[in-house]
N, C-alpha and C positions, 0 to 999 in steps of 0.2 A: 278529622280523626287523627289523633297523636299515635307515636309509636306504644306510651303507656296506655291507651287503652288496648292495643291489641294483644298484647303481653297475656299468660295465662294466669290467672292467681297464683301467687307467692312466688311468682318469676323474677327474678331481678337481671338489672344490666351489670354484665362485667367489663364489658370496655364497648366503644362506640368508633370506627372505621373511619376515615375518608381517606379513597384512592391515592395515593401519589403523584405528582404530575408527570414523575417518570413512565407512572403504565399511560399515558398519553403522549408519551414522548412528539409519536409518529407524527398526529396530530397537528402538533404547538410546528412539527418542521417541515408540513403541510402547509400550514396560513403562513409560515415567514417566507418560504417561496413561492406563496400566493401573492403577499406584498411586494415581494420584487418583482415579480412579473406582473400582474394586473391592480394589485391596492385591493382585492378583497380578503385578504388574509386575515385582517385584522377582526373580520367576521368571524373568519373559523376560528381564530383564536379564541373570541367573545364564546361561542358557543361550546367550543371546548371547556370552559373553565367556565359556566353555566353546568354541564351536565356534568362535571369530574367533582363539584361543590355541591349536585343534586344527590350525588352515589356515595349511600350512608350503608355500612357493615353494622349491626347490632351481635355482638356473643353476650350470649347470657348464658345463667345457669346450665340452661334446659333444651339450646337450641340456637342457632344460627341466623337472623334474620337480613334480608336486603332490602331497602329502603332504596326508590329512584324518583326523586322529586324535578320535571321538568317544566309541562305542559298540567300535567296531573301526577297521582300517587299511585305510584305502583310495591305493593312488596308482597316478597315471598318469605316461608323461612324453612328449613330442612332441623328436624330432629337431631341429635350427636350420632345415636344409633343408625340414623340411614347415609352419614356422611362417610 
């Protein structure tokens, strides 16, 4: 299932989101002192930039949707009026 099919009729996209790597900052400086001390860093780095490439923002006309593609599909979306 795409994000257009879950869209309501006559909904359209007005811009489409992905996170910055800065709201992961913590993360990316988590696995590089993971790499200097043990060499698994470069896992969490992998994982990191798996899940921050999974985390899609949809605004549309009518409403705010989030999109998190990891394992599986997860999305929510909040009306303008409840935000």
């Amino acid at each position: 299932m795409t994000i257009s099919e879950e869209m309501h009729k006559g909904e359209k996209i007005l811009k489409e989101i992905t996170p910055s790597r800065w709201a992961f900052f913590w993360f990316y400086c988590f696995g590089a002192i993971m790499i200097i001390a043990f060499g698994l860093g470069i896992i969490i780095i992998i994982v990191t930039e798996l899940i921050r490439r999974g985390t899609k923002y949809y605004i549309t006309d009518k409403r705010v949707i989030y999109e998190f593609t990891f394992l599986s599909r997860i999305t929510s979306s909040a009306l303008y009026d409840k935000i």
